[in-house]
C-alpha positions in Angstrom: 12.8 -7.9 -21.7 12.4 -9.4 -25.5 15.2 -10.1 -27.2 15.3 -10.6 -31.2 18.1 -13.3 -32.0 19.6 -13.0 -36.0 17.6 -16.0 -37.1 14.4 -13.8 -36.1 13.0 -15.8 -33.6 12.1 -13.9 -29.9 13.0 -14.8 -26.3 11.4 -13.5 -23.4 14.3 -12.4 -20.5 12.9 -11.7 -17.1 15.1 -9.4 -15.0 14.6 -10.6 -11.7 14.6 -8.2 -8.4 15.9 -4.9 -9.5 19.8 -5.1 -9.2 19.3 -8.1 -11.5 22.5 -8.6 -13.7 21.9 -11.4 -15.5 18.5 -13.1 -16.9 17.7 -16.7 -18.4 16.1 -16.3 -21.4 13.5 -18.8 -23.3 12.1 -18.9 -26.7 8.3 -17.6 -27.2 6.1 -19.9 -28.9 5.6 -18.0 -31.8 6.7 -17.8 -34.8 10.0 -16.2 -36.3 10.1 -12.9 -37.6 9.8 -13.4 -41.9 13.2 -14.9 -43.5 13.0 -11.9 -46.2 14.2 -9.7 -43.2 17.3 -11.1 -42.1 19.3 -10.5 -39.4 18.2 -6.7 -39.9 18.2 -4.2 -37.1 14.9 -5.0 -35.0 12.9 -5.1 -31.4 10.3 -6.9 -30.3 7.6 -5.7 -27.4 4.7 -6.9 -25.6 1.2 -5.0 -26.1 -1.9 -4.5 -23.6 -4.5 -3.6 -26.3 -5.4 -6.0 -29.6 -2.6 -8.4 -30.6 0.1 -9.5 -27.8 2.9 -9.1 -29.7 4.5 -6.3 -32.3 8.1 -6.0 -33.9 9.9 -3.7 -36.2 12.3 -4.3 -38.3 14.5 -2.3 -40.3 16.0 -2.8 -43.9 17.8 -0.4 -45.3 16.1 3.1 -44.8 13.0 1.6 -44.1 11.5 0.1 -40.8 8.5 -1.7 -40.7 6.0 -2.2 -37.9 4.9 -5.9 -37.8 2.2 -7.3 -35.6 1.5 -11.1 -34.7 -1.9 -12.1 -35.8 -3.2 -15.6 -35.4 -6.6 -16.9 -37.2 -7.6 -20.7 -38.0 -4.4 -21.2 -39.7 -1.9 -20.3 -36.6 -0.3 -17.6 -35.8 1.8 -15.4 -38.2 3.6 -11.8 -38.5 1.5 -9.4 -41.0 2.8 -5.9 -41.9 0.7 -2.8 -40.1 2.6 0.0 -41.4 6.2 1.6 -42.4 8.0 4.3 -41.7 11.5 5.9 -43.8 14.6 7.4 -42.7 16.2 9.5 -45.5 17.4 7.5 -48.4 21.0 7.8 -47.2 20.2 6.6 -43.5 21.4 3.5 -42.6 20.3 2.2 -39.4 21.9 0.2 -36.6 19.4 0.4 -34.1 15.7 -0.1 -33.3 14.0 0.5 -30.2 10.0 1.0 -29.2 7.8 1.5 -26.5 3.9 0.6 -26.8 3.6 4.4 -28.2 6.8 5.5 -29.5 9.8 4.2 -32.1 13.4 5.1 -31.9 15.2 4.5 -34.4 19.3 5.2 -34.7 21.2 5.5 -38.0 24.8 4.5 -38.7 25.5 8.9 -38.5 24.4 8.8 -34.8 21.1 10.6 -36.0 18.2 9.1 -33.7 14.7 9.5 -35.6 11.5 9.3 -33.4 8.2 8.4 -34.3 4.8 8.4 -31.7 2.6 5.4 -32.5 -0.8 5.1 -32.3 -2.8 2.5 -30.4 -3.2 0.0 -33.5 0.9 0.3 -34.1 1.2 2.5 -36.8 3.1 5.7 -37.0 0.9 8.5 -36.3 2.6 10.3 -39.6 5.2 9.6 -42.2 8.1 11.4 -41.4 9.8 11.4 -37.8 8.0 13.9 -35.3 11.6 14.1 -33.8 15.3 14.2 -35.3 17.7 14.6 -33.2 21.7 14.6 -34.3 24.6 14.4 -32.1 26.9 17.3 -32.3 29.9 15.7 -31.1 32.5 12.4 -32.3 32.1 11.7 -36.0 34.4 9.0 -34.4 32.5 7.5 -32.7 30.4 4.4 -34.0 27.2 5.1 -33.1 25.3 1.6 -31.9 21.7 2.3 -30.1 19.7 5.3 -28.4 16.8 4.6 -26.4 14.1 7.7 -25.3 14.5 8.9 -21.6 11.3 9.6 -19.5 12.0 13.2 -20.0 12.2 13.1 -23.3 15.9 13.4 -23.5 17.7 10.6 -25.9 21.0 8.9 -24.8 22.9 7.1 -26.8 25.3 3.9 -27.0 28.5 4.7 -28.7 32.0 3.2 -28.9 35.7 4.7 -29.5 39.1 3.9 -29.6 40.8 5.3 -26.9 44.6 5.5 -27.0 46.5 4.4 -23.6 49.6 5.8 -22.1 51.4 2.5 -23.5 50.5 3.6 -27.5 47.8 0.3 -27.4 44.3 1.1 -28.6 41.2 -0.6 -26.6 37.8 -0.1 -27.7 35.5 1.5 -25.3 31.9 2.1 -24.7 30.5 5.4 -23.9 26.6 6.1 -23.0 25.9 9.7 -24.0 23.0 12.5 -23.7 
């Protein structure tokens, strides 16, 4: 598991066995993702083929797809590509795989993208758009791609209890 912290910089958390609830997590030697970014939406994974390491990061309706490439002068994050949401999208989640890009907008609207080997989007717009048709209540926080394709989604609510109090609560949705 990588983990992006709001300063940018990424830690490795290794899940061990496979009822694992908890993980120690340790800063990668490399270096941050670029200041101009923020503590924008973003995820970081591990790659097999070419460089070791990619990232995408979001800003405003725009995500882009960030590789680490090291020469002579050390190692540093270079853009490979972009992809946009619609103008008025606003996202609050990233997520990726070594071929695909999910990415969830404030609306609950989760927008997929297939990427090729060399981590760019295999075309401009999203190959997939999928909206949720229920709880314009609901605030909408991540979705991640099931194996079959499906996409479920993080949200939270404020449920009301018998006493009148309000509690915020989590709900994982397909």
């Amino acid at each position: 598991l990588l983990v992006v912290t709001t300063s940018g910089k990424i830690a490795s958390c290794p899940l061990v066995g496979t009822g694992a609830q908890t993980a120690t997590c340790s800063q990668l030697s490399v270096p941050p993702l670029p200041s101009s970014f923020g503590a924008a939406p973003a995820t970081a994974i591990e790659v097999t083929t070419g460089v070791g390491l990619r990232a995408m990061v979001a800003t405003g309706s725009r995500v882009s797809l960030l590789e680490l490439h090291v020469d002579d002068e050390g190692s540093h994050w270079r853009e490979a590509g972009s992809v946009f949401l619609p103008e008025d999208a606003q996202v609050v989640a990233v997520a990726a795989t070594h071929d695909s890009l999910l990415v969830t907008a404030e609306d609950g609207s989760a927008h997929l993208w297939h990427l090729r080997a060399n981590g760019a989007a295999v075309s401009e717009g999203a190959s997939h758009v999928d909206v949720p048709t229920f709880g314009s209540r609901r605030k909408w926080q991540s979705a991640c791609l099931l194996p079959n394709g499906k996409i479920m989604r993080l949200a939270s609510t404020w449920q009301r209890s018998k006493g009148g109090a309000s509690t915020l609560s989590s709900e994982l949705l397909i």
